[in-house]
Structure formats: C-alpha cells, structure tokens
N, C-alpha and C positions, 0 to 999 in steps of 0.2 A: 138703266136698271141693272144692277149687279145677279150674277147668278150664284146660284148655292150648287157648288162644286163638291157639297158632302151628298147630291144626289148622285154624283160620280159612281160607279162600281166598274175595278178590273176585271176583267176577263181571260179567260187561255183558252185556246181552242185551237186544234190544229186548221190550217188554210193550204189546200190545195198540197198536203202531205209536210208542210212544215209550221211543227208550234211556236204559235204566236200568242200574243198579249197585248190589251187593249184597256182603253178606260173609254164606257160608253154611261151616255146618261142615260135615263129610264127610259126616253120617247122616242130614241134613233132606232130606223129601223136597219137591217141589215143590208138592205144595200148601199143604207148613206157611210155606213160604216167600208163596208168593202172600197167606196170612190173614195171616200174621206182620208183613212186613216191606213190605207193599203194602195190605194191606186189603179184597185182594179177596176176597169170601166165595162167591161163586156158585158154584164147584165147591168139592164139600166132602168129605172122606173119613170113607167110610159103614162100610167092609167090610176097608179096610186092607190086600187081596188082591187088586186087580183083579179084581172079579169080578163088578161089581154097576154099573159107567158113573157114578156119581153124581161122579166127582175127574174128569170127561175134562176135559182142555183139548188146544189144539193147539200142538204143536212143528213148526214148520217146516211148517204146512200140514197133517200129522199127526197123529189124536186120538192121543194118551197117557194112559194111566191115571196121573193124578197123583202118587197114592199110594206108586204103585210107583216114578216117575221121580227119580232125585238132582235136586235143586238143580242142584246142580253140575255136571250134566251139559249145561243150557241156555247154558253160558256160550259167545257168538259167536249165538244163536239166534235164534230170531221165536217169540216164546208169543203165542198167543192164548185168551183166556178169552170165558167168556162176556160180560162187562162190554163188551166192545172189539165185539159182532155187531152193534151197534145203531149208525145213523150219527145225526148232528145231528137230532135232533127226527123219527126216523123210525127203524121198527124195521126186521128183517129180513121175507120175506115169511114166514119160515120161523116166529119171533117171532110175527108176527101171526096166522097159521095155528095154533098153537097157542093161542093166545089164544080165537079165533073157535070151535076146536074143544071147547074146557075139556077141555086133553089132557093135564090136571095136576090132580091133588087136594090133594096137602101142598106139592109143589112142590120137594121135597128132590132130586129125580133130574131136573127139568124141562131144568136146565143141558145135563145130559151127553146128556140125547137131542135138543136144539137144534142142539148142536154134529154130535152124531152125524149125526142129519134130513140137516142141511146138507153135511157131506162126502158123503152118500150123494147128494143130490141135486145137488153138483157132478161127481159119478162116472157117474150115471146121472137124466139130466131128470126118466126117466118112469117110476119102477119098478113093477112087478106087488105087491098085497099081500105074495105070497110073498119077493117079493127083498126089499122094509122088512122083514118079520119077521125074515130072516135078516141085515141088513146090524145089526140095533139087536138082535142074541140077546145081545149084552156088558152092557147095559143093561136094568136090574131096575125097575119100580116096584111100591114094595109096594101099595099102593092099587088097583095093578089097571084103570090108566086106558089098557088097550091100545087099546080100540077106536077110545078117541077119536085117541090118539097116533097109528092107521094113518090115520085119516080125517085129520089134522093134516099128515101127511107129505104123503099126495095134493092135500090143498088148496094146501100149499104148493106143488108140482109146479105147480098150474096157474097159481097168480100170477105165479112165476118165469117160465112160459111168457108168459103177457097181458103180463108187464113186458119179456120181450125180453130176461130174465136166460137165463143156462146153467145 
C-alpha cells in the first residue's frame, strides 16, 4: 500500500534550545518523533495513555505526556527533553539528587520524574512529602523506588536552595 506523502506537513520548533525542522505526518505522536527523527530516547512510551509519566517531556515550559501530544502540534514551540536538563559538564541538582538517592532501579520512568521533580520544584522551592506525592501521582514506577524518588526530590530542594537556584 502506498502512502500519500501530501499528508506530510514541516515543522520548526526549537528542541532542547536548538531550531529544528521536521516533516511529520498527522498521526505521529511526539515522542515517535523525538526517537525517530532526533534520536532522542530518554522519554519513552511505556502505556500509550498518558498514564504512567515515563513519555513527559516539556512544551513551552509545560510537561506533556508525549504519547499522547501530535507532532504536529509543537510546530512554533520550545520542547524540552530530558537530554537538554544537563548544562556542559554539569548536571541538574535535580539529576544529581537522584543520582545520590538511587531514586531509580531500571530507570525506564527516571526521565519523566526528573522533569516532573524539576517543574515541581520550580513551582514550589520547598514542598512537604504530601505535595511531591501529589505533584508526581501521573508518574508510575514499577520498581517501587518511591522512597528514595521523595528523599531525591527533598535533596534536590536543598541544593537548589545552597546553590541560590529557585
């Protein structure tokens, strides 16, 4: 079966602070697009529902469940993945906090709750366990590594704080 490549439409959108250009067809959604046609694998779809955080990336400063997001719809945008949290030769403290906690086991969900961590802790410095529980209830890991992910969050809170970040 041949395909109709006039359902094609390009796109421009900056990715992880550099613009880019793409040709996606109507049905891709944005993470097949991120593996596909970028390479970037760090958010990955787990559940195909939004249900489960493992595809978040950020639009516009926004997590979005990947899975669920057209392509097509970033076109004009700002995506950030996970690839893009990390500056030259230095992680986030958010990154390293997780690291220091071992707030990962397989690591397949590690992305979406970095990103998540991070918009929670640009929203709120200092949260109580209860508001992490509730800001990261979209994100599943099966593994079961909550304890360390809430101790991960707090740790990060404080480097943020020592560093003079918000």
């Amino acid at each position: 079966m041949k395909r109709d490549m006039s359902a094609q439409r390009t796109i421009s959108f900056t990715l992880n602070g550099m613009r880019v250009t793409a040709n996606v067809e109507p049905h891709i959604n944005l993470i097949e697009l991120l593996q596909v046609q970028f390479g970037l694998s760090g958010a990955r779809e787990a559940c195909g529902q939004g249900l489960c955080g493992c595809c978040t990336v950020l639009v516009n400063e926004r997590a979005v469940s990947g899975c669920l997001y057209l392509a097509s719809f970033v076109d004009g945008a700002e995506v950030a993945t996970i690839e893009g949290f990390d500056g030259p030769n230095q992680l986030s403290a958010v990154q390293e906090a997780f690291i220091e906690t071992g707030a990962f086991q397989c690591g397949y969900c590690t992305s979406g709750f970095i990103i998540m961590a991070t918009q929670l802790l640009d929203e709120n410095p200092d949260p109580s366990d209860n508001q992490i529980k509730h800001y990261l209830t979209g994100n599943l890991c099966r593994c079961a590594a909550y304890p360390e992910i809430i101790a991960a969050v707090k740790l990060a809170a404080q480097k943020r704080k020592d560093r003079g970040a918000s």
